[in-house]
C-alpha positions as CSV (number, residue, x, y, z in Angstrom):
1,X,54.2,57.2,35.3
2,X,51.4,59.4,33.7
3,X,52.0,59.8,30.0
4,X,53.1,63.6,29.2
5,X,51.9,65.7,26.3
6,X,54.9,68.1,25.5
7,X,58.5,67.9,26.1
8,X,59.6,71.6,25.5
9,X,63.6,71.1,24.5
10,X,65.3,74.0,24.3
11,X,69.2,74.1,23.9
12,X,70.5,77.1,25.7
13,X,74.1,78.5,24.9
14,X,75.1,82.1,26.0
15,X,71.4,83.4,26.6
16,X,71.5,84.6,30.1
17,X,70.1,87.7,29.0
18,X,66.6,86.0,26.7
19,X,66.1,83.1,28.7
20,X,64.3,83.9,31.8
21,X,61.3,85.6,28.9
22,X,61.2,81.9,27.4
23,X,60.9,79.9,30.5
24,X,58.6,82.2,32.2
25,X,56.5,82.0,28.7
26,X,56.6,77.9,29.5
27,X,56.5,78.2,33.0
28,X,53.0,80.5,32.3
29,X,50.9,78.1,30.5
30,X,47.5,77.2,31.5
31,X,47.8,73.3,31.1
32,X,50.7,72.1,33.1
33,X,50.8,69.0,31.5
34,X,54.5,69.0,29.9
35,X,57.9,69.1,30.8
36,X,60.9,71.2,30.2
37,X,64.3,70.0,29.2
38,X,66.8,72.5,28.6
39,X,70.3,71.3,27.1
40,X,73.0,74.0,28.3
41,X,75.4,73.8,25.8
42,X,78.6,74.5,27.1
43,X,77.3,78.4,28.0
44,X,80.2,80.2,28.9
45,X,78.5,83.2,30.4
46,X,75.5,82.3,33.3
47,X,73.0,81.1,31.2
48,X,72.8,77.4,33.4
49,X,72.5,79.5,36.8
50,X,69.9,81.6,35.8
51,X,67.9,78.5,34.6
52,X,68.8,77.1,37.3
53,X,67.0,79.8,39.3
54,X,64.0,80.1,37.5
55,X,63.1,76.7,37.7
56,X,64.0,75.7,41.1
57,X,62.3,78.5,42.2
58,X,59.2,77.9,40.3
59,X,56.3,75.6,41.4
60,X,56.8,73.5,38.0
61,X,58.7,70.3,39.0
62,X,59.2,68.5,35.3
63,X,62.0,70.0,34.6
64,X,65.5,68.9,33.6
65,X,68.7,70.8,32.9
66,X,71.4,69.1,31.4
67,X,75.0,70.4,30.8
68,X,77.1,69.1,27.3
69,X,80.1,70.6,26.3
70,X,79.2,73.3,23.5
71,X,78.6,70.8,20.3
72,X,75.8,73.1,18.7
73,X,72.3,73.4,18.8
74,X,71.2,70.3,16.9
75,X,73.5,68.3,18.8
76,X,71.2,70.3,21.8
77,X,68.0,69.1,20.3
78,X,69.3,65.4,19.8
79,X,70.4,65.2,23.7
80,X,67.0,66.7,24.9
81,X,65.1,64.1,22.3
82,X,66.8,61.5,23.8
83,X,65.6,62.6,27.9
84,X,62.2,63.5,26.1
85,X,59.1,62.0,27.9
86,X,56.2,63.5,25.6
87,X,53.9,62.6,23.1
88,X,55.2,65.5,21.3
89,X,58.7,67.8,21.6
90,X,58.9,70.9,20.6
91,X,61.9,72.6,19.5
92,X,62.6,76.7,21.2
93,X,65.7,78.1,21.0
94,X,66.9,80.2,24.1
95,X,65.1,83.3,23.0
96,X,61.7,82.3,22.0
97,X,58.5,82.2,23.9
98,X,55.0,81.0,23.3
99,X,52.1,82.1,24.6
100,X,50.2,81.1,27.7
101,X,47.8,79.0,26.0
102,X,49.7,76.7,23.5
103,X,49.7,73.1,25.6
104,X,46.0,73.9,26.1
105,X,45.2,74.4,22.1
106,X,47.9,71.5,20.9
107,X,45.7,69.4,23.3
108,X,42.8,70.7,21.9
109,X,43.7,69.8,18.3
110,X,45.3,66.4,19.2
111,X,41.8,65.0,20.8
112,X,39.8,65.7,17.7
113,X,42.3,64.6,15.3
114,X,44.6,62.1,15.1
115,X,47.8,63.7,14.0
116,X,51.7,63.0,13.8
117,X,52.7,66.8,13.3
118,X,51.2,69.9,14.6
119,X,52.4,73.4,12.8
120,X,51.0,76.4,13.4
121,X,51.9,80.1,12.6
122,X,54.7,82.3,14.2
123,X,55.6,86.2,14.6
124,X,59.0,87.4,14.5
125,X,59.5,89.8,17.2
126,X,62.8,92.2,18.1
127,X,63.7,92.4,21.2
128,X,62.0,94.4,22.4
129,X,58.4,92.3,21.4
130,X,57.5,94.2,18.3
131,X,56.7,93.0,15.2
132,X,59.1,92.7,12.6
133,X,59.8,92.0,9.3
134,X,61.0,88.3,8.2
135,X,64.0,89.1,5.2
């Protein structure tokens, strides 16, 4: 098996109506060379069958969707760490989304340098995509 860069984790509980922005951000990006675990915890609205959707429907096969019952989102993270086949995982929470180029520029940084943590920057949007401010 081909080693993978990114394991996007994101734990997803009661965000039918955010998610489909933040996989279609992942399911955007111009290096494909990731996959995508998302930990539905214990949604009680339809958050796991529109996931569900997205992905089967999508071209993007490194996927995984796993159901818990609802134990929070770091229990979420810890599940999806422990599926994770990156290099690096990356933490999004159910209504986040990153922009089309972010595999490409972490790969970018990581074969010039030799690093064990990558931050970067990050804007704080309502929901309807504008700017806000953090309090």
């Amino acid at each position: 098996m081909e080693n993978i860069l990114v394991t996007f984790v994101v734990p997803a509980y009661n965000v039918e109506r955010y998610i489909p922005k933040t996989l279609n951000s992942l399911l955007s990006q111009t290096d494909k060379d990731f996959e995508i675990i998302v930990v539905n915890d214990g949604s009680t609205d339809n958050t796991y069958a529109v996931v569900k959707d997205i992905l089967e429907k999508s071209d993007f096969r490194n996927y995984k969707i796993i159901t818990n019952p609802n134990g929070g989102p770091s229990s979420a993270r810890n599940t999806g760490i422990k599926e994770a086949q990156g290099e690096y995982i990356i933490f999004l929470d159910g209504d986040d989304y990153v922009s089309p180029n972010l595999v490409e520029r972490i790969r970018k940084v990581i074969s010039t340098n030799k690093v064990d943590v990558i931050c970067w920057k990050f804007q704080r949007v309502d929901e309807d995509g504008k700017p806000s401010k953090i309090q």
